[in-house]
C-alpha positions as CSV (number, residue, x, y, z in Angstrom):
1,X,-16.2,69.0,194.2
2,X,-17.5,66.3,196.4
3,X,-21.1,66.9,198.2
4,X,-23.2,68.2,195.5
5,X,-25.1,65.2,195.3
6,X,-26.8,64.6,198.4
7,X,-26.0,60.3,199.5
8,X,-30.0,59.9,199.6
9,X,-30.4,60.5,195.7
10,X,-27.1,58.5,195.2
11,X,-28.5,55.6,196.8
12,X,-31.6,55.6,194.6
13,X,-29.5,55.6,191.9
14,X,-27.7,52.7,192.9
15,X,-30.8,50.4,193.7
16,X,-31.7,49.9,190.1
17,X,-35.2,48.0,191.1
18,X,-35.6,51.4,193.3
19,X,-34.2,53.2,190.3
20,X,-36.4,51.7,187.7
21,X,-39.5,52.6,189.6
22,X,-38.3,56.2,190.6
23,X,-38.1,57.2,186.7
24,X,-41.1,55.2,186.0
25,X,-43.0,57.2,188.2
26,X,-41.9,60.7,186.8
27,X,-42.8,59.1,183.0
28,X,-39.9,58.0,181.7
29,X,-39.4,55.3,179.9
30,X,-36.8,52.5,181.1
31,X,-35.4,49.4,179.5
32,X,-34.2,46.4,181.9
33,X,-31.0,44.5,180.4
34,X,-31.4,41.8,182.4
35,X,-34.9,41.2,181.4
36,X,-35.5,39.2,178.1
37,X,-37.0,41.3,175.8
38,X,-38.1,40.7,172.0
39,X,-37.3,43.9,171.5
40,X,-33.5,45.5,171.4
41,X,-32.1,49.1,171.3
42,X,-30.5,49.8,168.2
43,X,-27.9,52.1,169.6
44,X,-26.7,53.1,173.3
45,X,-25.6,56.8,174.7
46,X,-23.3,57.4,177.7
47,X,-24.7,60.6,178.6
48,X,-23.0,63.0,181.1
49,X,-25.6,65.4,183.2
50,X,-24.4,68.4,185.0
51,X,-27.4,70.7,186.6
52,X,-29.7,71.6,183.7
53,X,-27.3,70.7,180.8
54,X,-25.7,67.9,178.8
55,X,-21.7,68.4,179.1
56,X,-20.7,64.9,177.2
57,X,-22.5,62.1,175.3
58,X,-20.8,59.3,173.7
59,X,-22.2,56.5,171.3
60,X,-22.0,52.9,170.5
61,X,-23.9,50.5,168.6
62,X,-26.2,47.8,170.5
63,X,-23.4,45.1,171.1
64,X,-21.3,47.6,173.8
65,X,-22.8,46.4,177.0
66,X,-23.4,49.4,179.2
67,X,-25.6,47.4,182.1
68,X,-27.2,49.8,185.0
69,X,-24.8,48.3,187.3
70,X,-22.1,48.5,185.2
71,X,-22.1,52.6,183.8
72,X,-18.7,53.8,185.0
73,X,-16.5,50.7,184.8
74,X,-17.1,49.3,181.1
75,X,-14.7,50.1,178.3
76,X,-16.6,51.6,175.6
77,X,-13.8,51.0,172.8
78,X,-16.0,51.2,169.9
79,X,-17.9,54.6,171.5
80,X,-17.7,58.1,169.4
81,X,-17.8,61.3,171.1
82,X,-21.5,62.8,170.0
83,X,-21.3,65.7,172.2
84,X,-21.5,68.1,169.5
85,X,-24.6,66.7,167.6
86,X,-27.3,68.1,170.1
87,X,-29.1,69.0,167.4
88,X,-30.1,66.2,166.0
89,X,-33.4,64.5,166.6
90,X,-32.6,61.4,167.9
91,X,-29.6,62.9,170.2
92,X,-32.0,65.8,171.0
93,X,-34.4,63.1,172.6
94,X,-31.6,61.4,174.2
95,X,-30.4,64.1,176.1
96,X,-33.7,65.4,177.0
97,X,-34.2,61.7,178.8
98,X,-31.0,62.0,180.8
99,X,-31.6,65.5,182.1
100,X,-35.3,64.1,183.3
101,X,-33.5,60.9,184.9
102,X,-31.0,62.9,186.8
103,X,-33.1,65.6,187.8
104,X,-36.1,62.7,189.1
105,X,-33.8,60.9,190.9
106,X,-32.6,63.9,192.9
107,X,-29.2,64.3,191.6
108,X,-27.6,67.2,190.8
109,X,-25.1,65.3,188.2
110,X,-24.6,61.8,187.2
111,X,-24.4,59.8,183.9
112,X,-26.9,58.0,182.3
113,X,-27.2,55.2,179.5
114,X,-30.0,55.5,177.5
115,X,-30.8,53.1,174.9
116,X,-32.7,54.7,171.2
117,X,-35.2,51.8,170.0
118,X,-35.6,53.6,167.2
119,X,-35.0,57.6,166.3
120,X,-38.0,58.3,168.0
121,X,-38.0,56.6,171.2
122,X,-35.6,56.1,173.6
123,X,-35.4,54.5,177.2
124,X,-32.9,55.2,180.3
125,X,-31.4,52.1,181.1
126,X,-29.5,53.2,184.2
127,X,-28.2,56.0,186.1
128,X,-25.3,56.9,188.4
129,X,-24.2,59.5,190.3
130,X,-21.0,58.5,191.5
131,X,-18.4,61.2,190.9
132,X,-16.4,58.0,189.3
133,X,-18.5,57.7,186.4
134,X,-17.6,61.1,185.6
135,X,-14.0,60.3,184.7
136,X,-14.8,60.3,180.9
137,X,-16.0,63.1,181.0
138,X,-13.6,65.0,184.1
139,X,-12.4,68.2,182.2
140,X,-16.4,68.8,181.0
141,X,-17.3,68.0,184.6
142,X,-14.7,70.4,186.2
143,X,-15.3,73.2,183.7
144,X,-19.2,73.1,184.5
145,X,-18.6,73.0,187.8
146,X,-16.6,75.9,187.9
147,X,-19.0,77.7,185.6
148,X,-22.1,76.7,188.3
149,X,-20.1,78.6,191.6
150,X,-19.0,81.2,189.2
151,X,-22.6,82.2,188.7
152,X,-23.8,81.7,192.4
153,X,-21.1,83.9,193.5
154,X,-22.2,86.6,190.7
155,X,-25.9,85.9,191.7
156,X,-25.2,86.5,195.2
157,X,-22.9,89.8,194.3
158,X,-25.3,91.2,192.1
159,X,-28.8,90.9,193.7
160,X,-30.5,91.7,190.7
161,X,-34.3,91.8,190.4
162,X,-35.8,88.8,189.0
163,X,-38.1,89.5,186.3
164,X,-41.5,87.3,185.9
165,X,-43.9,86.4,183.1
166,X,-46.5,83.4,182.1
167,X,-47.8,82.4,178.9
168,X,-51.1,80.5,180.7
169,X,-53.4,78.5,178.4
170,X,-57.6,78.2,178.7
171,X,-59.9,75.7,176.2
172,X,-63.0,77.0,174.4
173,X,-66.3,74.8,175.2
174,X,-69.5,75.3,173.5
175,X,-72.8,74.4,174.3
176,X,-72.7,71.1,173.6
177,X,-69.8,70.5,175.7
178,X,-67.7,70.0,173.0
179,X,-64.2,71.9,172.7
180,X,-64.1,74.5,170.4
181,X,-60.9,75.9,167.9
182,X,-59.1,78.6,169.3
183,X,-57.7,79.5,166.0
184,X,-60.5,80.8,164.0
185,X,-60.9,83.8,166.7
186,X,-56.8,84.3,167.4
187,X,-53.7,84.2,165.6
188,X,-50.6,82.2,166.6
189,X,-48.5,85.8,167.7
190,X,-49.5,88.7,169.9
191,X,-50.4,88.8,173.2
192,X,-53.4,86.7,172.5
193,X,-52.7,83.6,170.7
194,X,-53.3,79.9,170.3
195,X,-50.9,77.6,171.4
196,X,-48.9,75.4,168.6
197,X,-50.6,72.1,169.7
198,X,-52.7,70.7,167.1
199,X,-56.4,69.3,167.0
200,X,-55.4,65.7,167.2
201,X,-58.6,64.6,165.2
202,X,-58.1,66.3,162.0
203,X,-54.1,67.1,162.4
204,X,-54.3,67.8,158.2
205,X,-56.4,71.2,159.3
206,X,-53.5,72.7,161.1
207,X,-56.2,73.6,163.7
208,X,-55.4,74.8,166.8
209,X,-57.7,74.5,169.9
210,X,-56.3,76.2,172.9
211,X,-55.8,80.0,173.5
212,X,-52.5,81.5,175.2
213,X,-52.3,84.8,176.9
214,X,-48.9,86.7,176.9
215,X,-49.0,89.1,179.8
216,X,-45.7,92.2,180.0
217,X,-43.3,90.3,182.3
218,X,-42.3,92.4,185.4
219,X,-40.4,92.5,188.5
220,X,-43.8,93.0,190.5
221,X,-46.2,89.9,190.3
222,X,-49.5,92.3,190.8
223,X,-48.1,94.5,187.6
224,X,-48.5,90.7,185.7
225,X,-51.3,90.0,186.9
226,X,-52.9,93.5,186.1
227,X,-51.9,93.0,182.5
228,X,-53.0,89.5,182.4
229,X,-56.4,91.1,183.4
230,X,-55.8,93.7,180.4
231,X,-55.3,90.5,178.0
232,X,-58.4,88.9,179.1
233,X,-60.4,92.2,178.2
234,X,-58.9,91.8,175.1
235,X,-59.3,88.4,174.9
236,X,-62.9,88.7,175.3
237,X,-62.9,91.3,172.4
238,X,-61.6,88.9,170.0
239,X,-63.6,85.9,171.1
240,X,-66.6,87.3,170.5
241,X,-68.8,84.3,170.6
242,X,-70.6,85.0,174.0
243,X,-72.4,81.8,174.1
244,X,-68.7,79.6,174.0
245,X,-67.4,78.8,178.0
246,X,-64.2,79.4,178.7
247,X,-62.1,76.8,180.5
248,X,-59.0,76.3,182.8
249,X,-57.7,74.1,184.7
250,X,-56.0,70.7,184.4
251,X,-57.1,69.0,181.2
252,X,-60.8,70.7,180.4
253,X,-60.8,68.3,177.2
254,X,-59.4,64.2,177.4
255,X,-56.0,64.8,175.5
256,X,-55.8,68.1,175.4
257,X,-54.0,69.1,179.1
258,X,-53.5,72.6,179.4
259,X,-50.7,74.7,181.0
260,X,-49.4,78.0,183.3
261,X,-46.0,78.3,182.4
262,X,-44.3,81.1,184.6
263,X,-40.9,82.5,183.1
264,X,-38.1,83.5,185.2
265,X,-35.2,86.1,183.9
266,X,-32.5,87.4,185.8
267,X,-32.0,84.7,188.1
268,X,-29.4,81.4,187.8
269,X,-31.2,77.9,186.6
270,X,-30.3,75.1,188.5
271,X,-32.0,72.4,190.0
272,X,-31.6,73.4,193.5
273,X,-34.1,76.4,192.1
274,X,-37.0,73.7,190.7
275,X,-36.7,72.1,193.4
276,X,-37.9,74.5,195.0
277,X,-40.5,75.5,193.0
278,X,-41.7,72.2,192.9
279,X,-41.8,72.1,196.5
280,X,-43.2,75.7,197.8
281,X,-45.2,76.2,194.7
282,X,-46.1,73.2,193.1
283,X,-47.4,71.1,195.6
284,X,-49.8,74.0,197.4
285,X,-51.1,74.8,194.0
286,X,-51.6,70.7,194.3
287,X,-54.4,70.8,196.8
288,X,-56.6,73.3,194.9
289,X,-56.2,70.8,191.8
290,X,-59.0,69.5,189.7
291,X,-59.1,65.9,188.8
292,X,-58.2,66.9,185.2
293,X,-54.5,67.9,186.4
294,X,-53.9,64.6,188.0
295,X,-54.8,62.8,184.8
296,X,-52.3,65.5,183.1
297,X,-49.6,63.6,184.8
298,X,-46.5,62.2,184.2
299,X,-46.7,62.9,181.0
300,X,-47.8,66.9,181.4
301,X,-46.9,68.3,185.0
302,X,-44.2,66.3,185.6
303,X,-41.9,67.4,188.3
304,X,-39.0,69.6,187.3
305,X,-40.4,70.5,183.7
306,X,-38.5,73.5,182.6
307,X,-37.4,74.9,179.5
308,X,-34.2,77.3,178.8
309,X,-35.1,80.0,177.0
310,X,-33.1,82.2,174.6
311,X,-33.1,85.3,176.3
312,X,-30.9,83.7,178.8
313,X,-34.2,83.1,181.4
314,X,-36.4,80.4,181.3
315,X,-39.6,79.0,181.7
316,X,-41.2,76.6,184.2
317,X,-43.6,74.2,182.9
318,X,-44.9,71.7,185.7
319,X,-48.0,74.0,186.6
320,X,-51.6,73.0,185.3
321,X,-53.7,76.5,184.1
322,X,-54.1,78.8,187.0
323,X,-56.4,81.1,185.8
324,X,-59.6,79.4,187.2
325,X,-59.9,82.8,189.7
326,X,-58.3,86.4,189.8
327,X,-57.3,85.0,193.0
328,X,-55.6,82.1,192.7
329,X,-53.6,83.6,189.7
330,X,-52.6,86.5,192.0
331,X,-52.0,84.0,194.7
332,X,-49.7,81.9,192.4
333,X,-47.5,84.7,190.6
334,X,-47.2,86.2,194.0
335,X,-45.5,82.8,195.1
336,X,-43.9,81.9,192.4
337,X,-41.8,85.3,192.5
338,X,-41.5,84.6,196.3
339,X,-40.1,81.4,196.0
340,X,-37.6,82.5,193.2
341,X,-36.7,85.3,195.1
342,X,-36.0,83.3,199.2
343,X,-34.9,80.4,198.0
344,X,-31.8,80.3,199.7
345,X,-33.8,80.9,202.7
346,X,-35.7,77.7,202.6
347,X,-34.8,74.4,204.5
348,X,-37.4,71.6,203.4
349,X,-36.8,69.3,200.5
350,X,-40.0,66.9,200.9
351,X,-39.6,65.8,197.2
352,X,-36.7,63.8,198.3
353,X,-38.7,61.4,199.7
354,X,-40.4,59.3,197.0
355,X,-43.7,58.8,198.8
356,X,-44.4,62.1,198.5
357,X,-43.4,62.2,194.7
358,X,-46.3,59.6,194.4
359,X,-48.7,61.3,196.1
360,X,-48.1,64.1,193.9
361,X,-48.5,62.0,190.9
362,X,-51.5,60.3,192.7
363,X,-52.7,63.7,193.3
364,X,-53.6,62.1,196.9
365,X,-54.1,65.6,199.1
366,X,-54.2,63.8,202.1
367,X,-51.1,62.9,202.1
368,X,-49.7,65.9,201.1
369,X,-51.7,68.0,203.4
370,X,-49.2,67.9,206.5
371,X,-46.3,68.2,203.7
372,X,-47.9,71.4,202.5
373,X,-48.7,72.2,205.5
374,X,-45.3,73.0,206.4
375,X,-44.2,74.5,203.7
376,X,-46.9,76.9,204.3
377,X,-45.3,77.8,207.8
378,X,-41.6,77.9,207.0
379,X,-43.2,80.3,203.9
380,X,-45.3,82.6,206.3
381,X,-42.4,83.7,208.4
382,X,-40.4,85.6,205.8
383,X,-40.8,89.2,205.3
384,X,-41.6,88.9,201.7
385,X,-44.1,86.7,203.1
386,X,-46.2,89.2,205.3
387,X,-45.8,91.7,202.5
388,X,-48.2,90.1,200.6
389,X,-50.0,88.2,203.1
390,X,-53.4,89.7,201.9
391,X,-53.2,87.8,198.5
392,X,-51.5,84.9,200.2
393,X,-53.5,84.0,203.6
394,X,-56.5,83.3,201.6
395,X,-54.7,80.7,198.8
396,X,-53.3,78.6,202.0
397,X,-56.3,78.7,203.4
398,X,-58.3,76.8,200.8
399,X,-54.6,75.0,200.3
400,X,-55.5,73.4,203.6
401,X,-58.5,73.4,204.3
402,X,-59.9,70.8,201.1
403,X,-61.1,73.7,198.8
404,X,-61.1,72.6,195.2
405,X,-60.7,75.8,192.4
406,X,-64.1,75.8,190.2
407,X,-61.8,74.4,187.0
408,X,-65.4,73.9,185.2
409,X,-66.4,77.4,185.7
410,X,-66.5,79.4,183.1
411,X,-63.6,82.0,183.8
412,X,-65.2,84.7,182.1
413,X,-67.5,84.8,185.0
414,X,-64.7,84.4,187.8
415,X,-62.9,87.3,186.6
416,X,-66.0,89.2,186.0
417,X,-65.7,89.6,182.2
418,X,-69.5,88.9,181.8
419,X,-71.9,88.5,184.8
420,X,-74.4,86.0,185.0
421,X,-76.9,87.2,182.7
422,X,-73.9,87.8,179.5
423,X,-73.4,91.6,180.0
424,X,-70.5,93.4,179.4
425,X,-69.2,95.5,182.8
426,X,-67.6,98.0,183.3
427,X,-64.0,97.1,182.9
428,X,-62.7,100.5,184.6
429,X,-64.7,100.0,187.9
430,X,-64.0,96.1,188.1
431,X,-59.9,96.2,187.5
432,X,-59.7,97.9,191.6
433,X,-61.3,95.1,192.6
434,X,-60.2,92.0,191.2
């Protein structure tokens, strides 16, 4: 079992100053023991982290001492086995922390104490990822393990098609520059809807500002795209208010940041796989970035923000609104499928390295040009590369060369749903060229 977690990520781990700042970094919240603090956790979890999920959490109230030093050799006598109480808010929250910790720190397991301040907030007060301080939890550990080369070797067997979607988000802005509700033109279901989040002014209104399209997944990026062009037709047929701009981007509005989930089905989670999407698709899409999407971050577009869905795929959350251009979305569906698809193939793992974790959160390009940079080449020699070359040479080129996507634009007018003057086209000549 030994070697899944690479020694670099260990190491952080076990630098608590190092480890502190890592998690900080990624927006997590951290409480130092060792510091004084007016302020004290009213319960602590042990919680065990294999890959994507939560195999063991045990509980004790504030006096057990679990330091960040001291995870794997303290006796937790007065600790009760909580594993089955995921459902519960506070435990819920708790887990969610230790899945981010591991996951930041580049582990691929590890145990993590995390302290609740209250039901609703909760810290990470250290990490390890020592195969030791998985003892308590070594028959969850080995069964999990198990269970993760089971379904590589099944993955690798089966070679089935991996089936993409996106649920992408844009803001209404009226003429005043101020953001308009996407609920009084759309309801909440349908392949046209508004996203759950709230108008944070008047949350007693159950208003709801931001509109979600909900393309037909498919195995071929260009069918997705095709239909997201289908949804925005309709889209514009439903939002009939010509005079209101419509908005991508990173965070069109202060407070309201704004997303382009892509979901994934037929393909095994694990964090070797966000990785990699963090890496090969993340970061280019990085350089074409508004200001808006750095001020997203940590607390939107954090690195390695996925969701399991119930339908046994699931959904990958890090990516700021793509549809600024027909291009770019092309561009990123096309990648994102590629990525899923090679990413046994590919060699680099620049997020490793926390200074280019900062510079992502930074959103400093410079930095991340050469870093991209090589992505882009060890990306342009596969086959499934040159197959779709025509959509990709141009993204890496403004990737690289200090191109900025038109996030203020109004994306009606990029994707040629009105033309300058507020016509309507003609939808049947413009969908061959798009």
């Amino acid at each position: 079992m030994t070697g899944l977690n690479r020694r670099q990520a260990v190491k952080q781990a076990e630098n608590s100053d190092l480890c502190y700042a890592v998690l900080r970094l990624h927006g997590i919240p951290v409480y130092v023991e060792r510091r004084q603090s007016a302020e004290r956790p009213v319960r602590k979890y042990r919680v065990a982290v294999f890959q994507q999920s939560v195999i063991g959490v045990l509980k004790t109230d504030e006096k057990t001492v679990w330091l960040d030093r001291q995870i794997a050799t303290d006796d937790a006598v007065d600790a009760v086995d909580v594993t089955d109480l995921r459902e519960e808010a506070e435990i819920k929250r708790v887990n969610d922390c230790a899945i981010r910790s591991v996951y930041a720190l580049g582990l691929d397991f590890g145990v993590v104490v995390v302290a609740a301040m209250s039901e609703f907030r909760v810290k990470a007060v250290g990490v390890d990822g020592s195969e030791s301080a998985m003892q308590p939890f070594q028959a969850a550990f080995e069964q999990a393990y198990q269970a993760y080369e089971a379904d590589q070797i099944v993955a690798s067997i089966k070679q089935q098609e991996v089936l993409i979607g996106a649920d992408p988000e844009f803001a209404l802005r009226d003429q005043a520059g101020k953001m308009e509700i996407a609920s009084r033109f759309v309801t909440r279901n349908g392949v046209i809807g508004y996203d759950t989040a709230r108008l944070r002014e008047n949350l007693t209104a159950v208003l709801h500002p931001l509109v979600e399209l909900r393309p037909k997944p498919s195995v071929e990026p260009i069918d997705v795209y095709a239909d997201m062009y289908r949804t925005l037709k309709r889209a514009a047929e439903k939002i009939f208010a010509t005079d209101l701009q419509w908005i991508a981007g990173g965070m069109p509005f202060t407070g309201y940041p704004i997303g382009g989930h892509i979901h994934f089905s037929g393909v095994p989670l694990t964090f070797s796989l966000i990785r990699k999407l963090d890496a090969y698709l993340c970061l280019p899409l990085c350089m074409l970035e508004d200001e808006g999407c750095r001020k997203r971050r940590p607390r939107y577009g954090f690195l390695g923000d996925f969701r399991q869905k119930d339908h046994g795929g699931f959904e990958y959350r890090t990516l700021p609104s793509w549809l600024v251009t027909p291009q770019i979305t092309k561009a990123v569906l096309i990648l994102a499928k590629l990525v899923v698809t090679c990413q046994h193939q590919f060699t680099q793992d620049p997020l490793i390295s926390v200074d280019v974790q900062k510079a992502y959160y930074q959103g400093d390009k410079l930095s991340l040009q050469p870093v991209v940079n090589r992505l882009y080449q060890e990306l342009a020699a596969l086959p499934m590369y040159r197959q779709y070359r025509f959509y990709l040479d141009p993204f890496f080129y403004d990737c690289l060369h200090g191109n900025q996507w038109p996030a203020d634009t109004d994306i009606r007018l990029t994707w040629k749903l009105i033309d300058a003057m507020n016509t309507t086209p003609d939808y049947l000549q413009l969908a061959h060229t798009l």
